[in-house]
Structure formats: structure tokens, C-alpha cells
CHARMM internal coordinates of N, CA and C (Angstrom, degrees):
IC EDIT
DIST 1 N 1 CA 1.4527
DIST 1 CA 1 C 1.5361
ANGL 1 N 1 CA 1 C 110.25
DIST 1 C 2 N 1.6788
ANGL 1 CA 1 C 2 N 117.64
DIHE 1 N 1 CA 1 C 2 N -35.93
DIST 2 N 2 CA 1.1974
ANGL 1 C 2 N 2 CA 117.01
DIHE 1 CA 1 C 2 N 2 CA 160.64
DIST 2 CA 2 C 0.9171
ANGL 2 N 2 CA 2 C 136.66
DIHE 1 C 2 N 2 CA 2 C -24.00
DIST 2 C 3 N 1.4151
ANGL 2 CA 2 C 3 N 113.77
DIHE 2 N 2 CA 2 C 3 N -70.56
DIST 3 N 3 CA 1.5470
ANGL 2 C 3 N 3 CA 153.21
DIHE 2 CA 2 C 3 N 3 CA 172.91
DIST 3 CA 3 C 1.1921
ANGL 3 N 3 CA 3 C 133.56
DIHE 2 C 3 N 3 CA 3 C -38.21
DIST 3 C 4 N 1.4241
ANGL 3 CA 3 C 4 N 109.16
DIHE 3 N 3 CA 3 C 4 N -39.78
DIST 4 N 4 CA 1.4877
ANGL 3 C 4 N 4 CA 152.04
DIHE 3 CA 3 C 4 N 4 CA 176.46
DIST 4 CA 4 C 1.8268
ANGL 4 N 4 CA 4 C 103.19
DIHE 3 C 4 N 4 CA 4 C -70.89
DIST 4 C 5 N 1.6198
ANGL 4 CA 4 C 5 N 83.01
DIHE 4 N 4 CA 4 C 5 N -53.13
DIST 5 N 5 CA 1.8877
ANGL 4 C 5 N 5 CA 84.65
DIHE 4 CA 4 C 5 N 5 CA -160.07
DIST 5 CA 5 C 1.6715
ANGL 5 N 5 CA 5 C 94.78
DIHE 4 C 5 N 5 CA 5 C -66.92
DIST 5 C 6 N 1.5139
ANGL 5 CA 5 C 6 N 117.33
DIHE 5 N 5 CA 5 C 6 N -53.27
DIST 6 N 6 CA 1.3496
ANGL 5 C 6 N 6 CA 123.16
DIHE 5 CA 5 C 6 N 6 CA 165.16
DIST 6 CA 6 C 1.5548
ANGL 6 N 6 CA 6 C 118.84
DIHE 5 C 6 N 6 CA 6 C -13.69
DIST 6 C 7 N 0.7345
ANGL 6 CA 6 C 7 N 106.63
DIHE 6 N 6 CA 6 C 7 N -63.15
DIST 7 N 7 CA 1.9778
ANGL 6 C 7 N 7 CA 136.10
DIHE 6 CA 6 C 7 N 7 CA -175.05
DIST 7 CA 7 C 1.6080
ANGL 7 N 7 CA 7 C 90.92
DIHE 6 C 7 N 7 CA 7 C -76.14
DIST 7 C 8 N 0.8485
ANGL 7 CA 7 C 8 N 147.76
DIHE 7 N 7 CA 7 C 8 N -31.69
DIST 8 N 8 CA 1.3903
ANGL 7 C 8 N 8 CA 148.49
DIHE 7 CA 7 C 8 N 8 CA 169.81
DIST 8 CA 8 C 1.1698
ANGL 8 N 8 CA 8 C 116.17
DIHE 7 C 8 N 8 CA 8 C -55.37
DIST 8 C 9 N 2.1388
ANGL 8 CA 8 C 9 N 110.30
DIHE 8 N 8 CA 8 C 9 N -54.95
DIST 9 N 9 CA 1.2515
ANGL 8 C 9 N 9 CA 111.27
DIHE 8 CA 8 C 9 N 9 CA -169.17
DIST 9 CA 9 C 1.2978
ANGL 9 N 9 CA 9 C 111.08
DIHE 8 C 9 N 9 CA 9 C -99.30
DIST 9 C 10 N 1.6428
ANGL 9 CA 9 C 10 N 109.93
DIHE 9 N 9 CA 9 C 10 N 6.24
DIST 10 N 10 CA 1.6900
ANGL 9 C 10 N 10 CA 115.20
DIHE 9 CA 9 C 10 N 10 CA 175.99
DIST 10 CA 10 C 1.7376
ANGL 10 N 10 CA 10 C 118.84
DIHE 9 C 10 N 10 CA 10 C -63.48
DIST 10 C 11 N 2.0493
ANGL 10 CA 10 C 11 N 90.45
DIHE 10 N 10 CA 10 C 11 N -42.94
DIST 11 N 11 CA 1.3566
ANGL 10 C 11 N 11 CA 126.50
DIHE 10 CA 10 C 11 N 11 CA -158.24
DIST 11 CA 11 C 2.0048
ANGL 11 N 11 CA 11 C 85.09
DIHE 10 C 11 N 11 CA 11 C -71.27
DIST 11 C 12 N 1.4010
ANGL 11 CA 11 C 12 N 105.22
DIHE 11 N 11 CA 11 C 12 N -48.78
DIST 12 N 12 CA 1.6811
ANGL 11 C 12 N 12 CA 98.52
DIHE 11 CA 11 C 12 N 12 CA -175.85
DIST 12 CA 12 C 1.2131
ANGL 12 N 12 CA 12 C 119.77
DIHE 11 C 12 N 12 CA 12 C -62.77
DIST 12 C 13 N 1.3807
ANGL 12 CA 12 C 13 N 118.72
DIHE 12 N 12 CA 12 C 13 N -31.53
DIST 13 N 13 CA 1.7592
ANGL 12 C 13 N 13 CA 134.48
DIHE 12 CA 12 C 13 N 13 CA -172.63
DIST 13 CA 13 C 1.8059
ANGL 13 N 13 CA 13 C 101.27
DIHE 12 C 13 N 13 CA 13 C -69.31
DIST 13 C 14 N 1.5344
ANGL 13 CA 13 C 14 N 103.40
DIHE 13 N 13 CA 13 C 14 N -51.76
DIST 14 N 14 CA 1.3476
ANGL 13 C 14 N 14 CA 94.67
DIHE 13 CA 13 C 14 N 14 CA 177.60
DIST 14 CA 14 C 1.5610
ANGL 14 N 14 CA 14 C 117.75
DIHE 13 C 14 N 14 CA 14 C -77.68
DIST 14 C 15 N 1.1116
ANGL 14 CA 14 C 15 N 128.66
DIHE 14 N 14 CA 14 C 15 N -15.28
DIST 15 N 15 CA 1.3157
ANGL 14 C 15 N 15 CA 127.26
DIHE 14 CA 14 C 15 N 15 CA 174.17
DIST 15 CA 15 C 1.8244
ANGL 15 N 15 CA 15 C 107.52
DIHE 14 C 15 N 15 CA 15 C -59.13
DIST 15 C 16 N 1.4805
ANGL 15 CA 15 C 16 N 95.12
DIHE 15 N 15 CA 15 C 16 N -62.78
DIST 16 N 16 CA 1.7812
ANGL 15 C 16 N 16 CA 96.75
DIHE 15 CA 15 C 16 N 16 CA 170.35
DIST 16 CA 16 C 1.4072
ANGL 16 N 16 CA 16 C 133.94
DIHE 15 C 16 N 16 CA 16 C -68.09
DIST 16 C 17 N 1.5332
ANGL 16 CA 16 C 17 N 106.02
DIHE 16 N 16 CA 16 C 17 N -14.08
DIST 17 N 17 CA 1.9887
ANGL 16 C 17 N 17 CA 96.58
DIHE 16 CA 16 C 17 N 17 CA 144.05
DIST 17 CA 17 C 0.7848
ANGL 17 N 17 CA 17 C 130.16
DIHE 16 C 17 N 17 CA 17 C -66.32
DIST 17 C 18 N 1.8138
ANGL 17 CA 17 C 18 N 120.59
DIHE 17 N 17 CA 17 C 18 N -32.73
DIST 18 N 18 CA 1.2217
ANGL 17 C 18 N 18 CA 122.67
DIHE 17 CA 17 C 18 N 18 CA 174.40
DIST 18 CA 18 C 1.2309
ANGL 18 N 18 CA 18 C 131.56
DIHE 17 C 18 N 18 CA 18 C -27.71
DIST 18 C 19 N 1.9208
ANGL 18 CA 18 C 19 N 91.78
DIHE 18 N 18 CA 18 C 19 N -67.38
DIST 19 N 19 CA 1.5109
ANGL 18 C 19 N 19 CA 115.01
DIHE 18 CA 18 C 19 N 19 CA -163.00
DIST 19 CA 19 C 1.7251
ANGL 19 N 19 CA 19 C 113.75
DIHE 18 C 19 N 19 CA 19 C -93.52
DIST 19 C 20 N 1.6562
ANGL 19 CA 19 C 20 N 107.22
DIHE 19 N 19 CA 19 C 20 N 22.39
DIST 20 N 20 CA 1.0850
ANGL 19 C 20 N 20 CA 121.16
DIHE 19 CA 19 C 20 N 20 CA 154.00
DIST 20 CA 20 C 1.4433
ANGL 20 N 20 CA 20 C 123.51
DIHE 19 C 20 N 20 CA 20 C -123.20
DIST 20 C 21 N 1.6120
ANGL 20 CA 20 C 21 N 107.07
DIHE 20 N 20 CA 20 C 21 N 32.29
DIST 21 N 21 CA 1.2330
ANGL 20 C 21 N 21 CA 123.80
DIHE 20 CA 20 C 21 N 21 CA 166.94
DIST 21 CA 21 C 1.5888
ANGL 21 N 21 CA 21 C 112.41
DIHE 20 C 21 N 21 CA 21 C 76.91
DIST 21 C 22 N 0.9242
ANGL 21 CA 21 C 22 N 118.86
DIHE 21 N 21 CA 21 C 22 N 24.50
DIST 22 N 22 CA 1.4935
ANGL 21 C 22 N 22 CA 127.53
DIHE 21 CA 21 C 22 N 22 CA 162.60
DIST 22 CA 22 C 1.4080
ANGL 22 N 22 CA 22 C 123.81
DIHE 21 C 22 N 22 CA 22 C -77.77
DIST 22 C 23 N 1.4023
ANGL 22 CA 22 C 23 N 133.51
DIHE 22 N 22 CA 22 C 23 N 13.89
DIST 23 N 23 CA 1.8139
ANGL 22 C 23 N 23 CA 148.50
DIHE 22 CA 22 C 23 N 23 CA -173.99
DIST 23 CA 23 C 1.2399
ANGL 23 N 23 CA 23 C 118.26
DIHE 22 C 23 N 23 CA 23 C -43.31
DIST 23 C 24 N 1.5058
ANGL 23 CA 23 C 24 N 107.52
DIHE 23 N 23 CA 23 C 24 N -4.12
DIST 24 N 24 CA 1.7272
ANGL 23 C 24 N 24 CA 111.70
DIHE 23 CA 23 C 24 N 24 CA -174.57
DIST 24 CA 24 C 1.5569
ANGL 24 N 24 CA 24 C 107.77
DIHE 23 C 24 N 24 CA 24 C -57.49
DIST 24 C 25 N 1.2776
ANGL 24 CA 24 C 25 N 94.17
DIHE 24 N 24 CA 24 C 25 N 155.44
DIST 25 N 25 CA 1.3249
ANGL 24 C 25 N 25 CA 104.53
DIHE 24 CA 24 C 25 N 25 CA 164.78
DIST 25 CA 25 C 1.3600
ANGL 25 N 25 CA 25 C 134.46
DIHE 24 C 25 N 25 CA 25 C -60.97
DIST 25 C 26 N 1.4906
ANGL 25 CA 25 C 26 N 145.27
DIHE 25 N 25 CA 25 C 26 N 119.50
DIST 26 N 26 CA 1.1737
ANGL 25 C 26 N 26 CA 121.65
DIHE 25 CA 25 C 26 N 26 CA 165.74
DIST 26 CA 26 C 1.2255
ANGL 26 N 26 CA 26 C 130.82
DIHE 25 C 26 N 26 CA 26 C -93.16
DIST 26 C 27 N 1.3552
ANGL 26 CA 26 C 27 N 142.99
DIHE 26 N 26 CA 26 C 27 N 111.91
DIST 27 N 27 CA 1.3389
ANGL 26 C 27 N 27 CA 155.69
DIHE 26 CA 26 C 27 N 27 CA -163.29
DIST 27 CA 27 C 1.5460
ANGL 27 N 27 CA 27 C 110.00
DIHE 26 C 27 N 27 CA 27 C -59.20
DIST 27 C 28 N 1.6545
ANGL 27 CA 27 C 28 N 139.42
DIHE 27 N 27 CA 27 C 28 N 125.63
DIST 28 N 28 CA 1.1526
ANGL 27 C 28 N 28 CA 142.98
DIHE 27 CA 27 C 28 N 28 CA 165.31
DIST 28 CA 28 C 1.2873
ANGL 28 N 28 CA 28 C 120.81
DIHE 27 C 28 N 28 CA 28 C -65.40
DIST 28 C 29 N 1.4647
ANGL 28 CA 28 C 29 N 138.82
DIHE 28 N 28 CA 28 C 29 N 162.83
DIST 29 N 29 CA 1.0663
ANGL 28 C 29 N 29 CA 145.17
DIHE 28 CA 28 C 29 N 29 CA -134.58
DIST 29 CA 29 C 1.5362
ANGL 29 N 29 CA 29 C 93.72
DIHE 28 C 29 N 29 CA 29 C -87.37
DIST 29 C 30 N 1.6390
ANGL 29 CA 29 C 30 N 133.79
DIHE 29 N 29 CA 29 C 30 N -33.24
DIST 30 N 30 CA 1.4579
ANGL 29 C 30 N 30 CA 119.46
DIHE 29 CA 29 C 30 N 30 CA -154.39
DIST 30 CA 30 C 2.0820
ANGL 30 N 30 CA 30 C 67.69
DIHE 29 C 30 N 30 CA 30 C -101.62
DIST 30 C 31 N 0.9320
ANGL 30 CA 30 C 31 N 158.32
DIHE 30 N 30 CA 30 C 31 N -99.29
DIST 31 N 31 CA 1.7019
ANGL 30 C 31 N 31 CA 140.67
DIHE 30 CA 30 C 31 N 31 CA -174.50
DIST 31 CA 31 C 1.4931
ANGL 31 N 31 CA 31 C 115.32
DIHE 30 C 31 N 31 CA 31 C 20.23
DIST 31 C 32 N 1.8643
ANGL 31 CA 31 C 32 N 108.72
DIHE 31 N 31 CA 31 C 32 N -63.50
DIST 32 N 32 CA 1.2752
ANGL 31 C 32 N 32 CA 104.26
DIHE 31 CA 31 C 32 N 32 CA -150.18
DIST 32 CA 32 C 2.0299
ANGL 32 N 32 CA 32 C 88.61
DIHE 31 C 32 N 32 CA 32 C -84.80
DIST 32 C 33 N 1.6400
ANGL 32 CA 32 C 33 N 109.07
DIHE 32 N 32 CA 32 C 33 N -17.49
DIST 33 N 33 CA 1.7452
ANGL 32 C 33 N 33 CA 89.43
DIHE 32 CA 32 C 33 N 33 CA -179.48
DIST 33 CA 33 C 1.1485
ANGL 33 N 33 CA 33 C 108.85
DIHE 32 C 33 N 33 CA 33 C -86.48
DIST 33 C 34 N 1.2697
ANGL 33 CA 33 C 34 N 133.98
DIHE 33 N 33 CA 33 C 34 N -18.93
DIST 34 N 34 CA 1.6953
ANGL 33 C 34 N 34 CA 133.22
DIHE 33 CA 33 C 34 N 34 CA 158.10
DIST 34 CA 34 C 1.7046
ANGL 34 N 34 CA 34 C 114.27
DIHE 33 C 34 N 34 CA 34 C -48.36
DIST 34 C 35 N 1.1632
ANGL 34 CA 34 C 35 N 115.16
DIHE 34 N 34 CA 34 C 35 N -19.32
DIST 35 N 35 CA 1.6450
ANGL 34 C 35 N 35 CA 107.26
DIHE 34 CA 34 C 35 N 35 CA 173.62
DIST 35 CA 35 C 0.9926
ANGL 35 N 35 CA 35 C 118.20
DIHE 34 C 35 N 35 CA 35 C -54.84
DIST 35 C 36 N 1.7330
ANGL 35 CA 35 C 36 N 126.95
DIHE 35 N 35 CA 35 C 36 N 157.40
DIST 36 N 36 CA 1.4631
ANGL 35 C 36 N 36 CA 94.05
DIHE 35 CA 35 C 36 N 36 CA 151.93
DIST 36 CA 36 C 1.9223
ANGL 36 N 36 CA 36 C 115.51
DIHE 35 C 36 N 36 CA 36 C -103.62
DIST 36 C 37 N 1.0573
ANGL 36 CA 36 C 37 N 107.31
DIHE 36 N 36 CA 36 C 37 N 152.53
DIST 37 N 37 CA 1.6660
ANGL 36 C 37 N 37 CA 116.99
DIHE 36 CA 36 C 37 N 37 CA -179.61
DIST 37 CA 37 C 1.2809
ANGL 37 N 37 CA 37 C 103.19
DIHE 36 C 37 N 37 CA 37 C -122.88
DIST 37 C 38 N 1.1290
ANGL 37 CA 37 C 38 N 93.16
DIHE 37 N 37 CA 37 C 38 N 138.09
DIST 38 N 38 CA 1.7013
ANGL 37 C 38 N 38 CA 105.06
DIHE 37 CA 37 C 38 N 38 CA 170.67
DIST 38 CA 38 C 1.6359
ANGL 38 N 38 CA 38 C 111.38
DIHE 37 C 38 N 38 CA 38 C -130.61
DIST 38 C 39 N 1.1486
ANGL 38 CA 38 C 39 N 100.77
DIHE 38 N 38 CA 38 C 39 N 148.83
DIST 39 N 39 CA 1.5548
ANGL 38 C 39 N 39 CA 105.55
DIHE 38 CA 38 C 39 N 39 CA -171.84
DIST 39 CA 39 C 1.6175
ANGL 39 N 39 CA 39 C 117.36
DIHE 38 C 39 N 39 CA 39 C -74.53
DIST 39 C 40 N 1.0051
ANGL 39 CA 39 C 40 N 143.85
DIHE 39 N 39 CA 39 C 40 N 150.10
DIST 40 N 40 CA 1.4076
ANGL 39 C 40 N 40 CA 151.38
DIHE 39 CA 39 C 40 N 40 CA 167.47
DIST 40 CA 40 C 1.0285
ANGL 40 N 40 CA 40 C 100.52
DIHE 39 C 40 N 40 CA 40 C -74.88
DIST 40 C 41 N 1.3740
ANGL 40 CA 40 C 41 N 110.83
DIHE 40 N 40 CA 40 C 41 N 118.36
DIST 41 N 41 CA 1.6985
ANGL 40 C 41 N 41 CA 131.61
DIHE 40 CA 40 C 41 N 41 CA 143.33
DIST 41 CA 41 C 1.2685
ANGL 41 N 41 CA 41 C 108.83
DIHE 40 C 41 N 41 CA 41 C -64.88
DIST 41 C 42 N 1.8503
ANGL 41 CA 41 C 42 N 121.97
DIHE 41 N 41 CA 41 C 42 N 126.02
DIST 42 N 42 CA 1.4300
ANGL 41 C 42 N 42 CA 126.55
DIHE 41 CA 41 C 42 N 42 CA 155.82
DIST 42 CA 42 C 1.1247
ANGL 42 N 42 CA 42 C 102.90
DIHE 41 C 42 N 42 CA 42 C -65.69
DIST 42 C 43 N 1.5596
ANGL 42 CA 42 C 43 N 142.10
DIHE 42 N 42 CA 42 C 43 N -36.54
DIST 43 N 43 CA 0.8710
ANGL 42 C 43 N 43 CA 127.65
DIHE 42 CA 42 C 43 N 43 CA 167.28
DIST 43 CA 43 C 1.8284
ANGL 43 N 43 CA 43 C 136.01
DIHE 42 C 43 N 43 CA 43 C -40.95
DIST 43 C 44 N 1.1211
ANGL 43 CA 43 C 44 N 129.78
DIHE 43 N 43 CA 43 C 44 N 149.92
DIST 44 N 44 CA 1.2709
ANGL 43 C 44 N 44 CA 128.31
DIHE 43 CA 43 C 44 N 44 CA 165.15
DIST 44 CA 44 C 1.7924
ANGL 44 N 44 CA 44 C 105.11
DIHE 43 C 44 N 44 CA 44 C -84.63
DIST 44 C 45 N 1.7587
ANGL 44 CA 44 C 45 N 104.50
DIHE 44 N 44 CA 44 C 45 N 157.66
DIST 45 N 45 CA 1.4290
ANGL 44 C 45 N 45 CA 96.04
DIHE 44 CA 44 C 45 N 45 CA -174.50
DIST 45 CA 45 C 1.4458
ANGL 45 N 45 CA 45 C 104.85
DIHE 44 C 45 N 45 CA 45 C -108.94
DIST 45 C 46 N 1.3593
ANGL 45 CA 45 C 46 N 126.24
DIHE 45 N 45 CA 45 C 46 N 156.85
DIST 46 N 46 CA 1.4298
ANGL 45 C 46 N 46 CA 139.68
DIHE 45 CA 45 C 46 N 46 CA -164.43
DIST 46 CA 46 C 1.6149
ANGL 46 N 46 CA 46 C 112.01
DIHE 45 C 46 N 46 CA 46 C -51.75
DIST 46 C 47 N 1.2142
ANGL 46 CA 46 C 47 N 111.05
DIHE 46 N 46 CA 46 C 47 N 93.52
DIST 47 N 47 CA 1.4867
ANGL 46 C 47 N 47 CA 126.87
DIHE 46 CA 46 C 47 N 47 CA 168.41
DIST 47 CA 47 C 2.0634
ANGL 47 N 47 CA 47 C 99.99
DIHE 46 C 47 N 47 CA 47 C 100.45
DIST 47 C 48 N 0.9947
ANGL 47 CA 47 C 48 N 95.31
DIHE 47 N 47 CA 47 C 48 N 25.65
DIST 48 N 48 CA 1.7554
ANGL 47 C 48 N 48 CA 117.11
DIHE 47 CA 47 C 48 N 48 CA 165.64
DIST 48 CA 48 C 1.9565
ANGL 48 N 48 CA 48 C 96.82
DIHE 47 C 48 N 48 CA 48 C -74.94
DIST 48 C 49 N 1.2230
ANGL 48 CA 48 C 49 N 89.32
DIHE 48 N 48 CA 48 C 49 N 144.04
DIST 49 N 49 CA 1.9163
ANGL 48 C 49 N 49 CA 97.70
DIHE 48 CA 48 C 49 N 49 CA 176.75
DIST 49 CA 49 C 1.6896
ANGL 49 N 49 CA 49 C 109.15
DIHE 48 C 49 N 49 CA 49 C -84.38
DIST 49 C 50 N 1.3832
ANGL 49 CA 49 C 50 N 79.66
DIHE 49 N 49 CA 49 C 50 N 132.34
DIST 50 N 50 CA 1.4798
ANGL 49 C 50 N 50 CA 104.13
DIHE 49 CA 49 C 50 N 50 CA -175.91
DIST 50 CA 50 C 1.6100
ANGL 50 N 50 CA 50 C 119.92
DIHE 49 C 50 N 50 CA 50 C 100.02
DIST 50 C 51 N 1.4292
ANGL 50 CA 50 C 51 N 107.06
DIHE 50 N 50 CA 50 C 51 N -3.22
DIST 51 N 51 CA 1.8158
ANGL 50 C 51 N 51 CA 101.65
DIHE 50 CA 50 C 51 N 51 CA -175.02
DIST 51 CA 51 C 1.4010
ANGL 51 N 51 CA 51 C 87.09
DIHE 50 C 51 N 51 CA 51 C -88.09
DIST 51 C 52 N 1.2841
ANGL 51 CA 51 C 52 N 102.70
DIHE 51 N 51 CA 51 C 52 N 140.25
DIST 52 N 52 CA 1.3766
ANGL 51 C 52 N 52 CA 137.67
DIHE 51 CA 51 C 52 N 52 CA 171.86
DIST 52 CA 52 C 1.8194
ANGL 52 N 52 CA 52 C 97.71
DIHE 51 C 52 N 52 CA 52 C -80.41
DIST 52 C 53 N 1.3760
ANGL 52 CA 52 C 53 N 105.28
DIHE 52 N 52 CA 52 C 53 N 123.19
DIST 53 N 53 CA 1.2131
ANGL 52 C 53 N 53 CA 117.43
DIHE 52 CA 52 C 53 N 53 CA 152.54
DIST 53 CA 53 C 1.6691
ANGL 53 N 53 CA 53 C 139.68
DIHE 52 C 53 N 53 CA 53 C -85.24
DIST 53 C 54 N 1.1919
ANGL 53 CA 53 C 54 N 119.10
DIHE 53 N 53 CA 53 C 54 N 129.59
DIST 54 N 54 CA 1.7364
ANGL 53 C 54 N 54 CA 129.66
DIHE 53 CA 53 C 54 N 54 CA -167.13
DIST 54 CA 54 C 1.6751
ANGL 54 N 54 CA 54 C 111.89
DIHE 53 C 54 N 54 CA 54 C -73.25
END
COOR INIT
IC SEED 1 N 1 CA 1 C
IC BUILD
């Protein structure tokens, strides 16, 4: 019954992005691991603005 109600208020949440112009697509689970992602460096990259040189 949980589960259900869950799925209830998913179905309402996405209805009201909708109709505030949210229509994008959402990508399925084997989509979003086919991307590619790359991780963020905290680092800055070599001759990037603002790295302080030694």
C-alpha cells in the first residue's frame, strides 16, 4: 500500500513539472550508464584561471 501511495505521489510530482514546462526527457537506467561522466577534479587544470603558479 506504501508503494502504491509512493507511485501515486511520483505520478502527481511529474504531472506538475510537466505543466510547468519541465517535458524533458527522462533517460532509463542502461541510457544514463551509457553516458559518458567524468569525474571533477578539485583540482584546477594546468594553465586554467586562477591556478597559482610555483
Amino acid at each position: 500500500m506504501r508503494l502504491m501511495a509512493m507511485r501515486a505521489t511520483m505520478v502527481g510530482l511529474i504531472g506538475e513539472r510537466n505543466r510547468l514546462g519541465g517535458e524533458e526527457r527522462l533517460l532509463n537506467v542502461d541510457e544514463r550508464l551509457k553516458l559518458e561522466v567524468r569525474a571533477v577534479s578539485r583540482k584546477p587544470a594546468i594553465g586554467a584561471p586562477g591556478r597559482r603558479e610555483r
